[in-house]
N, C-alpha and C positions, 0 to 999 in steps of 0.2 A: 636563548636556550631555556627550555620547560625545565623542570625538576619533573621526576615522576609522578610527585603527589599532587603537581598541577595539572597532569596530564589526565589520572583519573579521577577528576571533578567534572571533565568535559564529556558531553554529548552532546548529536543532533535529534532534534525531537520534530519531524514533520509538524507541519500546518496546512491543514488544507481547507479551502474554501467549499461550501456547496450551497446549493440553492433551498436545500430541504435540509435543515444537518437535523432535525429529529428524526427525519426517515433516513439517512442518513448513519445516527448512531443503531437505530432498528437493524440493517441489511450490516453491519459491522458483528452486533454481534450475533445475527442468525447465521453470518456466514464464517465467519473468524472464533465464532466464541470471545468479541472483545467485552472488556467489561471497562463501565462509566465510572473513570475515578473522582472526575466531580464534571458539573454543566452549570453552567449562569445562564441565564437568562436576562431580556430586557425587560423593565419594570410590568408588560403588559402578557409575559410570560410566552410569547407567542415568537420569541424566534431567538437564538444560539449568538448568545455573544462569546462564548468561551466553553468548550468542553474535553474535556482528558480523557481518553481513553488507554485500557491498557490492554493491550495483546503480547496474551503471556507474557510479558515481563519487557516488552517493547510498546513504547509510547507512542501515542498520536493524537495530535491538538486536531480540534475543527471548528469553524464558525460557521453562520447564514451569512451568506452574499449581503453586504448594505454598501450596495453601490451611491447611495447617499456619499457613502464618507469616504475622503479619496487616499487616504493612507492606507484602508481596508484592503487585500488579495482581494480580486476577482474570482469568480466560481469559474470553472471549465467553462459553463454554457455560457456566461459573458464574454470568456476570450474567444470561445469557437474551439474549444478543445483543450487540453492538457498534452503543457509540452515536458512534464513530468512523469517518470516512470517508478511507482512504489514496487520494492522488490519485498518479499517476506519468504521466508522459509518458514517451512511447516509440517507434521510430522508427517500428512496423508496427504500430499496433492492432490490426488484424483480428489478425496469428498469433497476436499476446500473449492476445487474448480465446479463441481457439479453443486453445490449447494450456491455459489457465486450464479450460477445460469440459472437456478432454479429460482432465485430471486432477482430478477430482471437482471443480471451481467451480460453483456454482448461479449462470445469467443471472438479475442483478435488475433490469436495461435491457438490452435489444440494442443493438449497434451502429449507431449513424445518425450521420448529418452532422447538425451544431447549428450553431445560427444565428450561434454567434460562431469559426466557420471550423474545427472540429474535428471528425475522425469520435471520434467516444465513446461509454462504455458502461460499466455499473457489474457488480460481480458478488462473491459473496461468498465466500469458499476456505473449504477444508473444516475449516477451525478454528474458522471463526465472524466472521472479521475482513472485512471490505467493504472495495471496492476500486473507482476509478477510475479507468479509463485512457483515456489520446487521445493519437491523433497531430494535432498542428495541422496545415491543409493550407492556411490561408488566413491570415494577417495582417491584422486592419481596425486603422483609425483610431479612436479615442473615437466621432467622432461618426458611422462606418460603424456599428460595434458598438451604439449606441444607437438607431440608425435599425434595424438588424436584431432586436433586444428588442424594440422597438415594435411589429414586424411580428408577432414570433413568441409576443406573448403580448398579441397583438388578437383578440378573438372574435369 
């Protein structure tokens, strides 16, 4: 049994691997607005051994691919894709999605309104890593949200 003061000491903070992470933290914050809380570097400065980013007030670790070392995550493009899906809310999804394509993102959904009050849409960055974003514009109830699942996945 937790106490609650154990409870909020804990989070999960993503790790994701990519093959450029300096291009990488670039398309993060041209597209997110994230900003570098700190980046290491390997002695010869040319590739990401550790870098923190923060989006708005939500974290995200990344490294370069060193398939060398085999404790290392693999990148998307070593596995053949990401079986990872990053969710973020944010407060304009339309710009977030159109600035994501406008910097090399492939649309893997378009933007729509979904039945449980959110315009959303998925899309994958040019690392390999999938990504979902929404703005909520609606708030339901349990039993709103349930009646609108029922609707929206009646044939």
């Amino acid at each position: 049994m937790h106490d609650r003061t154990d409870i909020l000491n804990w989070r999960i903070i993503p790790h994701i691997t990519v093959d450029d992470a300096n291009a990488a933290i670039a398309f993060y914050e041209r597209t997110f607005g994230a900003r570098v809380i700190h980046r290491y570097t390997v002695p010869d400065g040319d590739k990401i051994l550790h870098a923190a980013l923060d989006f708005h007030g939500a974290e995200l670790f990344l490294s370069d691919d060193f398939p060398e070392y085999s404790r290392q995550p693999s990148s998307p493009a070593a596995l053949g894709g990401s079986p990872v899906l990053l969710h973020l809310d944010v407060p304009d999804v339309d710009a977030v999605f159109t600035r994501a394509l406008e910097q090399g993102a492939r649309a893997d959904m378009p933007l729509m309104d979904q039945f449980w009050g959110a315009r959303y849409g998925q899309f994958t960055d040019p690392f390999g890593h999938r990504w979902a974003v929404q703005t909520q514009r609606q708030y339901l109830t349990d039993e709103q949200l349930q009646e609108a699942a029922r609707k929206a996945f009646t044939h």
